[in-house]
N, C-alpha and C positions, 0 to 999 in steps of 0.2 A: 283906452289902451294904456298901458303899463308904462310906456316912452314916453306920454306928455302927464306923468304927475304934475300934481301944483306946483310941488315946493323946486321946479328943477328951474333953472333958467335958460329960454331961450338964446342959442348963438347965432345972431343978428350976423355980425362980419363971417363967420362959416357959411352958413346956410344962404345969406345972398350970394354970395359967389356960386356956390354949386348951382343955385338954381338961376342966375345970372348967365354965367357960361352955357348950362342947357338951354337958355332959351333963345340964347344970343345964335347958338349953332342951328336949334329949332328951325327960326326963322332964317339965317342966313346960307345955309347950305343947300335947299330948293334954289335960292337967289344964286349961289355959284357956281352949280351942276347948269344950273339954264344956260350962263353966257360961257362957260370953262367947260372944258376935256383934260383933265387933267393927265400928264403923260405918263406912260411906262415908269421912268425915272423916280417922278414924285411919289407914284405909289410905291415902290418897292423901298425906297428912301423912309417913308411912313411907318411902313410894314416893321423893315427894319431895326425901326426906332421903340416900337412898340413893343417889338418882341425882347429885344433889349433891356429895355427897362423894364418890364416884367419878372426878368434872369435879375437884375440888379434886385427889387422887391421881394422875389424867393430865395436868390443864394446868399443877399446881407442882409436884408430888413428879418428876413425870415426866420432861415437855419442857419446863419451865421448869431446876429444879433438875439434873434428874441429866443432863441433854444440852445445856444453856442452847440452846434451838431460838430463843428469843425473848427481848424484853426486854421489862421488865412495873413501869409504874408501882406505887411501894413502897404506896400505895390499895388495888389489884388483888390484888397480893403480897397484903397485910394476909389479906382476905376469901376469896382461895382456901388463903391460908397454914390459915384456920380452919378450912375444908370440908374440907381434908385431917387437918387433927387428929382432925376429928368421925371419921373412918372406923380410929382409933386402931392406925396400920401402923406404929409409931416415928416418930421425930425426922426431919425432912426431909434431917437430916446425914447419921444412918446409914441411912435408905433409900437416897439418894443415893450413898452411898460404895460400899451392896452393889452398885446397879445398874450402875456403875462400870465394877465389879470382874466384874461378869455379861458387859458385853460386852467386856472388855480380855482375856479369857479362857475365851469362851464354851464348852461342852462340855469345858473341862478339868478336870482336880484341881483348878483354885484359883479355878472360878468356883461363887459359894456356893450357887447352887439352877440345878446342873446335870443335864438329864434324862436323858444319861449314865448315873447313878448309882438312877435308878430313876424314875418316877412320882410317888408318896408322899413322897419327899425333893425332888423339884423343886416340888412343890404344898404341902406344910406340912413334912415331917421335918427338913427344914434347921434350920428354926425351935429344934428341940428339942435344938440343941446349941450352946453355948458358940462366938460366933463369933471369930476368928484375931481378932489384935490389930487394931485399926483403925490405917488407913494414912492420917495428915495430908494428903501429899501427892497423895492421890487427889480432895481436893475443900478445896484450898487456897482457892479462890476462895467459896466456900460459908462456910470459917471467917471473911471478913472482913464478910458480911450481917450485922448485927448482929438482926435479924428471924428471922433460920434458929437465930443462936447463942442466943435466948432461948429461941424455942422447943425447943431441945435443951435448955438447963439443966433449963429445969421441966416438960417431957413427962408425966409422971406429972401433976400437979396440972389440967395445962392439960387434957388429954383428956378427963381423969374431970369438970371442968368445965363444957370444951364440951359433953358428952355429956348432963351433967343440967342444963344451960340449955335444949336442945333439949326434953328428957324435958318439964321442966316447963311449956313454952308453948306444947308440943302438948295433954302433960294438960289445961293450962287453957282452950285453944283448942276441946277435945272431951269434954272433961268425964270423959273415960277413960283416969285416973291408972297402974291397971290396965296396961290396955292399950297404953298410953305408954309404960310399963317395958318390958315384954316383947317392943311389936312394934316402936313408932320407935324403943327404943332397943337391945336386946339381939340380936332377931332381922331388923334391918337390919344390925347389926353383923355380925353372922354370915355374911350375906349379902353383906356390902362383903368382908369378906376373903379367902373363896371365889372371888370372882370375880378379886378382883386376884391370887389364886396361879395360877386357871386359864389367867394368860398366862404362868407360867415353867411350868405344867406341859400342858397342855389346849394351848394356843398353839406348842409345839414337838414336836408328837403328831400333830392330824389335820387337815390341809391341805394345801395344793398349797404349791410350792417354787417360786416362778414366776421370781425376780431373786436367787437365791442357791443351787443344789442341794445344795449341800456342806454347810450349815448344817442344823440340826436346826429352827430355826426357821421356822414357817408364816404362809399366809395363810387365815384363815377366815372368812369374810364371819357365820357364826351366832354364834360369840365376839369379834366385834367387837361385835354385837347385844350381847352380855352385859356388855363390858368399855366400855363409852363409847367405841369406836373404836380400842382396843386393840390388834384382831384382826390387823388385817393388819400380822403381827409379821416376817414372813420380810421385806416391804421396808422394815421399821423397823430390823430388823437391820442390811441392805443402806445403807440412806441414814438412819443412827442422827441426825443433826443437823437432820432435815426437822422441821420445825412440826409437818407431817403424816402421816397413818398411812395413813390413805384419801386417795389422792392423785386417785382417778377421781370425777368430779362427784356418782355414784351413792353413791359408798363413803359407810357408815352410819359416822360418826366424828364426834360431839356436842364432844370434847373439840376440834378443828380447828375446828370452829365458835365454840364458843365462845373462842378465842384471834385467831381473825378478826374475832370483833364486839368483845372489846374493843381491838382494832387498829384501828378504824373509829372509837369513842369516844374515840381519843385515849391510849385506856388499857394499849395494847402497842406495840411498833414490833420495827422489823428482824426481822421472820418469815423463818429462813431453811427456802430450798427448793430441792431440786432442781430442774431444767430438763430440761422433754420433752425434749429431745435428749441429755444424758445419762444419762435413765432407758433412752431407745430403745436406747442403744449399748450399756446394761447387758443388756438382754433377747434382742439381737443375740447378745451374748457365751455368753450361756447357753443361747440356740437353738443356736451352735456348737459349745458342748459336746455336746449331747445328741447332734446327728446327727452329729457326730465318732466318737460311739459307737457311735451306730446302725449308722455305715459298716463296724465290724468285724466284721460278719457275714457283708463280702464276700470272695470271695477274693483275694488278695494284689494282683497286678496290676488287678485293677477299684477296690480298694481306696485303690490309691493317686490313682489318675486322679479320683474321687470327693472323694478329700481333697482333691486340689488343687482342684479345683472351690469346693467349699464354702467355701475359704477364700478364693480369690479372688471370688467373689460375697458373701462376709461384708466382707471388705476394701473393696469396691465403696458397699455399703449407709452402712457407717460413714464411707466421705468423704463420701456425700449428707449424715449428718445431720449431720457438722460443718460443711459449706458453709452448713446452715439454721441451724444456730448461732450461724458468724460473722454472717452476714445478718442473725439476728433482733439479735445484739447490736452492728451497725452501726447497725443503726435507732432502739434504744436511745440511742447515745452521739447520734445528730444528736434525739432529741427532745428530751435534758439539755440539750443546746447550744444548743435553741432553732432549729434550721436552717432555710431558708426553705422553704417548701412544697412548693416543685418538688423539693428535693434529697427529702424524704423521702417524697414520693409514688412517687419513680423506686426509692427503697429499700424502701418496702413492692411495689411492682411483681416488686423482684430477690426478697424475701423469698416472693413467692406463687409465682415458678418455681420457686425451690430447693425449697419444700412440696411442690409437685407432682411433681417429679421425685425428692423421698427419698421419698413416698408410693408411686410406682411399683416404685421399688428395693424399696421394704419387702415390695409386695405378690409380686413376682418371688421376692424372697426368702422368702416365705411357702412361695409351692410348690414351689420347690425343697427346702425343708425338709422338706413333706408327701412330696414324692417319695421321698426316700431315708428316711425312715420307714417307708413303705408298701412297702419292697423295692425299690424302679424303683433302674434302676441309672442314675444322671447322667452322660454322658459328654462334655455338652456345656454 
């Protein structure tokens, strides 16, 4: 395998711990279920804690630090800075600098937990080796947070900290010190970190490819369930600087929520996000590819007449939605500006026909796409 080359070096102090902690819960949690019931309280307290820190590892370690998606009062920072210590992933520097490095070089040699390289090495193996020197310049902006840079000096102290302030005022909160140890605090740990490898491993494995097919990365609406909104990784791939993961009203993404309510509180600004007409012109593109593909199973002359086709009704589609583009961002500049009523009644009017009429396109464009899918040959 590709993860134990010669020339790397094994990480002895990483890798005992993880598999230290695993084995320690392995064996001791049959041993605690047996004599302990652990109550209502400590679970939901667990629960809690986990979910928590999860929201800290996607809205700072995540889309805050390693993608700046948003800007986040230094309050805000403070308290997710902590939720994310609690889930003890490293330093928000060098998470940051791996994730980086993940997507400046995804599926390469030099991106560090690529699924490429197997399974097991994109979900923990990575881990257990000696990471390449860290690169300054990959998260120059992160060295001058002086909030990021403490928490990297003292990560060690700070974690094991956080972890038994929690321990101790669930203990005290439940009366079960016990069970404090083992389940708020060792086997939610266990369970924060599984979940966050299973979007470099799990998240580029079994899903649809919907805004990127080249990419190994997916979208899974069941690991987004797991990951606090993680899952829909193939268009976070796609549009890496969105706020958001779950971009459709339904999509489960806790962590998008929560960066919109404290944008509401005063407590984030400048959410950045794509625009439905950019996503649409992306999905346009990648409906193109496929039945570009499709079409070679015709023969040569039908084949050609088809491609042209396709590409001039692709061409078509994507001027309706830039027309809805310009329109919606005409309407935009006369609300900044304050314009008087009639001018911006008459430009929401122009924006509802250009809706209309890229709606059509899309829908025309739909079955022409089902068509040469389904064999028909397009010739018109």
């Amino acid at each position: 395998m590709e993860a134990f080359r010669p020339e790397r070096r094994f990480d002895w102090p990483i890798a005992s711990f993880l598999v230290g902690y695993h084995l320690a819960l392995l064996i001791g949690l049959p041993f605690y279920f047996a004599h302990n019931t652990p109550g209502a309280g400590l679970i939901a307290a667990s629960v809690a804690l986990l979910f928590l820190s999860e929201i800290g590892i996607g809205a700072a370690y995540h889309r805050y630090y390693a993608h700046r998606c948003y800007k986040l009062h230094p309050a805000a920072e403070t308290v997710l800075l902590f939720l994310a210590t609690l889930a003890f992933q490293g330093s928000a520097l060098k998470w940051s600098h791996d994730h980086r490095k993940h997507h400046a070089h995804l599926d390469t040699e030099q991106d560090p937990y690529s699924i490429t390289k197997g399974f097991f090495h994109a979900h923990v193996g990575w881990l257990f080796w000696k990471a390449p020197p860290f690169e300054p310049s990959r998260v120059r902006d992160l060295l001058k947070n002086p909030r990021v840079q403490f928490q990297d000096r003292w990560f060690g102290p700070l974690g094991v900290g956080a972890n038994a302030l929690v321990f101790a005022l669930v203990g005290l909160a439940t009366g079960e010190w016990l069970g404090s140890f083992v389940l708020a605090w060792w086997t939610r740990l266990m369970i924060s970190h599984h979940l966050t490898w299973f979007i470099n491993s799990l998240a580029h494995t079994w899903g649809s490819r919907l805004y990127s097919r080249e990419l190994t990365a997916v979208d899974n609406f069941a690991i987004a369930i797991l990951t606090v909104g993680e899952g829909y990784h193939n268009y976070h791939h796609t549009f890496p600087s969105d706020y958001r993961n779950g971009v459709r009203w339904y999509h489960f993404d806790p962590t998008k929520w929560t960066i919109w309510t404290l944008s509401r509180l005063g407590l984030a600004s400048d959410l950045r996000r794509y625009s439905r007409a950019v996503i649409a012109r992306r999905l346009v593109d990648e409906d193109r590819k496929v039945v570009l593909d499709a079409a070679s199973r015709f023969a040569s002359d039908l084949r050609e007449t088809i491609e042209r086709n396709i590409q001039s009704a692709s061409d078509a589609v994507q001027a309706k939605i830039r027309r809805v583009a310009e329109a919606a961002a005409e309407l935009d500049r006369l609300r900044r500006e304050r314009a008087p009523k009639r001018s911006r009644k008459r430009q929401r009017l122009e924006l509802r026909t250009r809706l209309r009429d890229a709606r059509h396109e899309l829908r025309e464009w739909g079955r022409l796409c089902r068509k040469v899918l389904d064999g028909e040959v397009v010739t018109a």
